[in-house]
Every structure is written in structure tokens, then in C-alpha cells.
C-alpha positions, 0 to 999 in steps of 0.5 A, spaced: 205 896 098 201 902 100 207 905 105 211 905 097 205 908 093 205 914 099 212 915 099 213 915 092 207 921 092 211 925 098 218 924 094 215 926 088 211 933 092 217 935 094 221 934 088 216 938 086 217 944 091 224 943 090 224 945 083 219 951 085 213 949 080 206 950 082 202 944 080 203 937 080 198 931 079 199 925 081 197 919 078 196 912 082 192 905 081 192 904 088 185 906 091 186 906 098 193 911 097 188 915 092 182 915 096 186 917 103 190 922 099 184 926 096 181 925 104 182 930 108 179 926 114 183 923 119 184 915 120 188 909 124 192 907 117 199 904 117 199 910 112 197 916 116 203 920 117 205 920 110 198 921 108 199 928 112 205 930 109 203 930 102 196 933 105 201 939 108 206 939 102 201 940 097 198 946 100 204 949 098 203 948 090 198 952 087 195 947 085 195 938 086 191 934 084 191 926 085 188 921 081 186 914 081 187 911 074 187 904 072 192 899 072 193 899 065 194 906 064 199 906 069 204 903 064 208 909 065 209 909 073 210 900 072 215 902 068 219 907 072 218 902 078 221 897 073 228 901 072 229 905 080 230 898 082 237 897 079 238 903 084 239 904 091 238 911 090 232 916 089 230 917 082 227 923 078 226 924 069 224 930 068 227 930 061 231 924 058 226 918 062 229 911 060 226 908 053 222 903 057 219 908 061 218 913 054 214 908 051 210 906 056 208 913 057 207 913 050 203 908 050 199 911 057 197 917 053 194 913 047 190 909 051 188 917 054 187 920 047 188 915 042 191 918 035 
């Protein structure tokens, strides 16, 4: 389980520098993954190399941030979890994200910022 949280976090770094954007936050509900890639220390976990592969990607944005939030703020990424399952392939909404992952994020920032 924390090998997919790290990898969607290097995917989504890449994608990133892909695109040539200069920030990025990542936003997890899982602790250990959360807490290992806001650490630069070093340990034996399972998800070490992957955590240095987001270590170094991120150096090479202006500016990363990784931010450990609550399962029930996390509507969103469940969601977009939920409907890359039907694919094989790796998925990325700039723009047009699939109506369960547009309302649950809808529902994310009201539960951040309520009206």
C-alpha cells in the first residue's frame, strides 16, 4: 500500500517537470509516505529508493511541498483512485477530471474553505 501512495507521488513529480511547471503540492493521507518524503534522513524501508527519487525530482521545481491530510479531505484522490482502476494505463486530469473526481474535489475545498 505505501509502495502506490510513493509512486503516484514520483508519477505526479514527473508529470510535473514534464510539463515544465515550477510548483507542485502533493497531498496524501498516508503518514508514513507523508512523513518519509518531507525527511531527508535516510532509512531501510521498503520505500526508500522511491522516496529519493522524489527527493531529487523535487529539487528541481521552484518549489514542493508534501502535506499530510486527513482521510476525509482526501475525497479527491479516492475518487481518482476509484476511476484509474478501470485503466491499465497511467492517468493524469489537468483539465476535464471525471465527474466523481470534480465533485469530490468540490467537496475537498468545502471541507478546507467552507462557503
Amino acid at each position: 500500500m505505501f509502495e502506490a501512495e510513493v509512486v503516484a507521488a514520483v508519477q505526479g513529480l514527473e508529470y510535473v517537470i514534464y510539463l515544465v511547471l515550477s510548483e507542485l503540492m502533493v497531498e496524501g493521507d498516508s503518514r508514513a509516505v507523508i512523513q518519509n518524503l518531507q525527511e531527508d534522513g535516510d532509512d531501510s524501508s521498503t520505500i526508500r529508493p522511491f522516496i529519493a527519487n522524489a527527493h531529487q525530482l523535487s529539487r528541481s521545481l521552484c518549489r514542493c511541498r508534501f502535506m499530510l491530510i486527513g482521510w476525509s479531505r482526501n475525497l479527491a484522490g479516492h475518487a481518482m483512485a476509484f476511476v484509474s482502476q478501470s485503466s491499465s494505463k497511467n492517468r493524469f486530469w489537468v483539465k476535464d477530471a471525471p465527474d466523481l473526481a470534480a465533485l469530490a474535489t468540490a467537496s475537498d475545498c468545502h471541507a478546507i474553505d467552507p462557503p
